[in-house]
Backbone as CSV, one residue per row, in Angstrom:
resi,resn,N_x,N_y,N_z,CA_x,CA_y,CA_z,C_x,C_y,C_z
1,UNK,-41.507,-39.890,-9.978,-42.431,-38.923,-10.515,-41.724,-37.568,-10.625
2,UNK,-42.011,-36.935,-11.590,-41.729,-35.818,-11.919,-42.130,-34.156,-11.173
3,UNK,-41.661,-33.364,-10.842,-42.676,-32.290,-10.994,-43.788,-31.706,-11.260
4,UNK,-43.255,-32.130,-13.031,-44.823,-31.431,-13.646,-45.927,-32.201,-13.298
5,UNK,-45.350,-34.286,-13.143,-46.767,-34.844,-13.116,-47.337,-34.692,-11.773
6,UNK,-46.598,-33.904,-10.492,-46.811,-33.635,-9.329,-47.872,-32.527,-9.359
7,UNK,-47.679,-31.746,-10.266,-48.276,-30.815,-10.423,-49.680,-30.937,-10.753
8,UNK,-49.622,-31.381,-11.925,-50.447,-31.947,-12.681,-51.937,-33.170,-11.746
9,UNK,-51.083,-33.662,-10.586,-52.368,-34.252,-10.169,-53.271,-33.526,-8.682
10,UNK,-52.018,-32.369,-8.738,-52.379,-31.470,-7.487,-53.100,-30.961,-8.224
11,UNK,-53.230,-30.527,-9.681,-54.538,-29.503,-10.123,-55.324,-30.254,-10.254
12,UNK,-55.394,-31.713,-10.559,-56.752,-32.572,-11.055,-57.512,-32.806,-9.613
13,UNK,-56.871,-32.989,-8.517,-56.831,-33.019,-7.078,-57.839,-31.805,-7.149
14,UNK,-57.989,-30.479,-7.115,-57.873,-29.553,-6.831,-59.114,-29.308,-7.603
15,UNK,-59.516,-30.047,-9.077,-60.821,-29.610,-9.702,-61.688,-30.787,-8.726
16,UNK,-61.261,-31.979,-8.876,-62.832,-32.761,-8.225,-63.116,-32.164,-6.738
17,UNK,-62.059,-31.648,-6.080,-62.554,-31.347,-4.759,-63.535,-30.369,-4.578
18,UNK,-63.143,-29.197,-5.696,-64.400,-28.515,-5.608,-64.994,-27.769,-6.578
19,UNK,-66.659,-27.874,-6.353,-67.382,-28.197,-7.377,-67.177,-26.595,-8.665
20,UNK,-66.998,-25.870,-7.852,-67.105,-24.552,-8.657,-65.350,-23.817,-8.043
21,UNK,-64.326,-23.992,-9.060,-63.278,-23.801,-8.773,-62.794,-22.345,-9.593
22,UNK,-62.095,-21.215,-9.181,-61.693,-20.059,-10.093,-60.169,-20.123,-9.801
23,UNK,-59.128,-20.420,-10.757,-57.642,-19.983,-11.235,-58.157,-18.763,-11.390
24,UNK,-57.002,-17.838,-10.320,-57.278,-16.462,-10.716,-55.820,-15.708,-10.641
25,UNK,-55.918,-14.363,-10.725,-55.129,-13.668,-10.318,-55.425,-12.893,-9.434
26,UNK,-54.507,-13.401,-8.099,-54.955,-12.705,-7.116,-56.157,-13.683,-5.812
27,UNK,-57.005,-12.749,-5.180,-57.939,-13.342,-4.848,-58.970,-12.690,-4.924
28,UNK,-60.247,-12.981,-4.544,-61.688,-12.665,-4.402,-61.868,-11.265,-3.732
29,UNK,-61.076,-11.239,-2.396,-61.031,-10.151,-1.805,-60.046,-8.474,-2.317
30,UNK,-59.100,-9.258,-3.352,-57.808,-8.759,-3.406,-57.450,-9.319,-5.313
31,UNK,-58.470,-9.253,-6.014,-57.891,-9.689,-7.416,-56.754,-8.830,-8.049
32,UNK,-55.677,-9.430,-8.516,-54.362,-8.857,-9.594,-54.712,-8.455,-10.687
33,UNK,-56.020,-8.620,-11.728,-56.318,-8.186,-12.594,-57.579,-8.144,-13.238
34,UNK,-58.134,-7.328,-13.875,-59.307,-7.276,-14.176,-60.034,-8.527,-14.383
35,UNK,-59.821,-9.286,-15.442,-60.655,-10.533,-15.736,-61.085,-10.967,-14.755
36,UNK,-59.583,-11.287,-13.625,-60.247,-11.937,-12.396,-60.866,-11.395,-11.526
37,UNK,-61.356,-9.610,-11.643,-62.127,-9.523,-10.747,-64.077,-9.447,-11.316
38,UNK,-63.829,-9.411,-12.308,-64.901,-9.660,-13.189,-65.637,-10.693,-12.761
39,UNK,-64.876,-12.026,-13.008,-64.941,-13.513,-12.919,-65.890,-13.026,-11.252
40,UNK,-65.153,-12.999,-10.486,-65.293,-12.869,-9.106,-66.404,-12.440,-8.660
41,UNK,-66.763,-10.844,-9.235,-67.874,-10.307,-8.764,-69.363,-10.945,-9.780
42,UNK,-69.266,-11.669,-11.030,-70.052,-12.678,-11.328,-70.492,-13.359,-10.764
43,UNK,-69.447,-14.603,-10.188,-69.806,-15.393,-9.114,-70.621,-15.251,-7.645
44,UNK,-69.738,-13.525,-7.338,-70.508,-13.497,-5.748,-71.421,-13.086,-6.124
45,UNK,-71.938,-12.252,-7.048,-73.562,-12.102,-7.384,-74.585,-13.124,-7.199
46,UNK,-73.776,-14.341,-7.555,-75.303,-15.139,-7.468,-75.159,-16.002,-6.434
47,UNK,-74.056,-15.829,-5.751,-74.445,-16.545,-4.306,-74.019,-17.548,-4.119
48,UNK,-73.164,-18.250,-4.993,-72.317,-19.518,-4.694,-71.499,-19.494,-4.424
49,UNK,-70.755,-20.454,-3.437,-69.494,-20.775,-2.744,-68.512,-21.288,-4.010
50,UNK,-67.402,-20.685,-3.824,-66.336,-21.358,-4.635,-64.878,-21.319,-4.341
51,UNK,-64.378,-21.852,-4.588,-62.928,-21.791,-4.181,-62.270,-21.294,-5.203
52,UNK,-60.705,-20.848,-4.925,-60.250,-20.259,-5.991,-58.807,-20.656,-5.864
53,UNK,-57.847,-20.509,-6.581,-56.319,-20.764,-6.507,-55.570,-19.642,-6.910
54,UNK,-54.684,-18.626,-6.132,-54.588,-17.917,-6.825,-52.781,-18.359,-7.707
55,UNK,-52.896,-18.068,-8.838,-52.086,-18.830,-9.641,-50.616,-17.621,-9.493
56,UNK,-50.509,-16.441,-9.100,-49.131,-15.893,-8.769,-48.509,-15.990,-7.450
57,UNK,-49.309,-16.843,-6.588,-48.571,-17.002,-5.318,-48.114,-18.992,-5.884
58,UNK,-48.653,-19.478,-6.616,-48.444,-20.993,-7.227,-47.956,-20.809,-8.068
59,UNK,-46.523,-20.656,-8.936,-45.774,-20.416,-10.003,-46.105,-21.771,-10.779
60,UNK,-45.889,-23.154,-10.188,-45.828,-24.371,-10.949,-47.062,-24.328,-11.400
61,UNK,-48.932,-24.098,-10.593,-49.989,-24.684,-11.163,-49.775,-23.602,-12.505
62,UNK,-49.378,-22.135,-12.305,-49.633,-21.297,-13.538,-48.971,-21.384,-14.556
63,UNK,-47.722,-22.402,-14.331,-47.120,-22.877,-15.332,-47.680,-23.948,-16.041
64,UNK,-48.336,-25.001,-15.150,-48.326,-26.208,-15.827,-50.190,-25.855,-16.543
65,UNK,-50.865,-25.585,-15.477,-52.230,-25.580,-16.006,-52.682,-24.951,-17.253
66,UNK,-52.151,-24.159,-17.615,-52.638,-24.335,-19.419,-52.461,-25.182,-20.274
67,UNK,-51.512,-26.175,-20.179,-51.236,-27.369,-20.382,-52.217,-28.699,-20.582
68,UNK,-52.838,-28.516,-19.070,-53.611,-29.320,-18.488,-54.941,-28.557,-19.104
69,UNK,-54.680,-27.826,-18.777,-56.741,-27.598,-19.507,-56.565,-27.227,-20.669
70,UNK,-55.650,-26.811,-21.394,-55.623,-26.905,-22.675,-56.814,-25.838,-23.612
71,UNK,-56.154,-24.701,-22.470,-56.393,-23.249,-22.257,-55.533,-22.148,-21.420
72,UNK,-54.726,-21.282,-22.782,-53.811,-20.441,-22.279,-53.810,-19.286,-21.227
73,UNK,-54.834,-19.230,-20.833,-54.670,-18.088,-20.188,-55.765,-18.098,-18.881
74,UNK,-55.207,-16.893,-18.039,-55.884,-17.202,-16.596,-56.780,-15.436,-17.046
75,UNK,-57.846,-15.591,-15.847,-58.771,-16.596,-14.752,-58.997,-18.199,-15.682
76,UNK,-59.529,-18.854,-15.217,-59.941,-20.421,-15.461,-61.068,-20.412,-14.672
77,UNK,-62.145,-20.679,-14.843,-63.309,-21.407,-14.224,-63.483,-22.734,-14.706
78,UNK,-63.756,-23.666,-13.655,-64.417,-25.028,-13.758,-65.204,-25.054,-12.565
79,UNK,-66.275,-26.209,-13.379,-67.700,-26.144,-12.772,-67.653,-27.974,-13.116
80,UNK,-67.868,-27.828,-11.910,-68.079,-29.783,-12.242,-67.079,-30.260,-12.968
81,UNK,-65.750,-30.024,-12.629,-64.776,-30.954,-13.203,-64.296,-30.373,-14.387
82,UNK,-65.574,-29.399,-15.103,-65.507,-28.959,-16.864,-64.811,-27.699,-16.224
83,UNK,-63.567,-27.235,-17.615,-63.546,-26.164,-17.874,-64.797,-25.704,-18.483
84,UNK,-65.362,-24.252,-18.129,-65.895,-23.722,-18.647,-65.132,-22.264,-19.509
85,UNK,-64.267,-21.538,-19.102,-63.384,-20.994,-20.005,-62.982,-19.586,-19.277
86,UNK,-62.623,-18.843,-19.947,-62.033,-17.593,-19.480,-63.326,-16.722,-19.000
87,UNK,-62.658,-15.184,-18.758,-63.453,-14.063,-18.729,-64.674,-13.669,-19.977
88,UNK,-64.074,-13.542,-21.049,-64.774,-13.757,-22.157,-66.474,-14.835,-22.093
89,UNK,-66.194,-15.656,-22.132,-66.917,-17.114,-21.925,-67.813,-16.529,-21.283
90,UNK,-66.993,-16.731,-19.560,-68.179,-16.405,-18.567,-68.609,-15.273,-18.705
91,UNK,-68.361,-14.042,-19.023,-69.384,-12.774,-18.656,-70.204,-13.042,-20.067
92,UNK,-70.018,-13.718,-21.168,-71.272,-14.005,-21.941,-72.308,-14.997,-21.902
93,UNK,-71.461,-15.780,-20.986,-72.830,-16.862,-20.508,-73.463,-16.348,-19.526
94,UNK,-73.141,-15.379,-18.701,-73.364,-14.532,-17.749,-74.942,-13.873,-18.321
95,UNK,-74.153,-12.600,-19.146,-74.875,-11.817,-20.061,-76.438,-12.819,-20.749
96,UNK,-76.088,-13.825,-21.195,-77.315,-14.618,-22.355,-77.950,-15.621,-21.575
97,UNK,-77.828,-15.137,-19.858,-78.448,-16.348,-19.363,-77.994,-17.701,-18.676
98,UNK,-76.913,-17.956,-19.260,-76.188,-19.708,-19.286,-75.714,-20.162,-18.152
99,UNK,-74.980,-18.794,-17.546,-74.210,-19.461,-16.687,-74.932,-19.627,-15.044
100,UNK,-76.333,-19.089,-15.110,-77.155,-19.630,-13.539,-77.314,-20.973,-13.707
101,UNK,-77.669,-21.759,-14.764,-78.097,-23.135,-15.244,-77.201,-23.694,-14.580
102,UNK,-76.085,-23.261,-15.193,-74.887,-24.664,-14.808,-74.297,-24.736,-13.513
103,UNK,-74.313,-23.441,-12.908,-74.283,-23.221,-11.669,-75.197,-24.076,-10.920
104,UNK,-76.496,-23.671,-11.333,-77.258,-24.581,-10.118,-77.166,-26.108,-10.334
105,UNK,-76.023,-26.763,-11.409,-76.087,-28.188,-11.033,-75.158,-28.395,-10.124
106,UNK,-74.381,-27.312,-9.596,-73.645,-27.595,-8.836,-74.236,-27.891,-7.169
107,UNK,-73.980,-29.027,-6.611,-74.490,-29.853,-5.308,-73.879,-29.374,-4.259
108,UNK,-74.803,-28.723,-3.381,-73.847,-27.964,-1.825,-73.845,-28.766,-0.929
109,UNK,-72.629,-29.335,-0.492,-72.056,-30.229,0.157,-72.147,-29.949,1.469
C-alpha cells in the first residue's frame, strides 16, 4: 500500500467515526483562518459536538483530501459521511435555515 491510499483510508476512517466532522485550519479554540473560524463559531452556536482535524499540523490529509472529497479547498464540513461544503455553503445554509435540519439528523452517541 501506498501512502496516499494510507491516507486516503485514514480520512474515510476519520468521516464515519464522526458524525459531524470540520477539516479546518487551525482549531476551534485557536483557528488559522477566517473561514475556519466562521465554520466554528456556527457550529458552537447551536450546540453540537464535533470533531475537527486540523489540516496544517496533517500535511498528507491536506494534501490528499481535496482529492478525496473532490473539493479544493479547506475548512471541509461533513455531516453524516456527506460533504456538505466549504465556508460559503455553510454560512448560507446557516443564514436560509438548512443547516439546523441536517444537524439534528445527526445521532448523539
Amino acid at each position: 500500500m501506498n501512502e496516499q491510499t494510507d491516507t486516503s483510508q485514514i480520512i474515510a476512517q476519520q468521516i464515519q467515526e464522526h458524525p459531524i466532522l470540520l477539516y479546518m485550519k487551525g482549531s476551534p479554540e485557536r483557528p488559522q483562518c477566517g473561514f475556519s473560524a466562521r465554520i466554528t463559531e456556527i457550529l458552537i452556536n447551536y450546540g453540537k459536538r464535533f470533531a475537527y482535524v486540523d489540516v496544517l499540523s496533517n500535511p498528507d490529509i491536506r494534501s490528499e483530501l481535496p482529492q478525496y472529497a473532490k473539493w479544493p479547498t479547506f475548512p471541509q464540513l461533513w455531516v453524516n459521511g456527506q460533504l456538505v461544503g466549504g465556508c460559503d455553503i455553510v454560512h448560507n445554509m446557516h443564514e436560509t435555515g438548512k443547516l439546523q435540519p441536517l444537524l439534528d439528523t445527526v445521532s448523539v452517541v
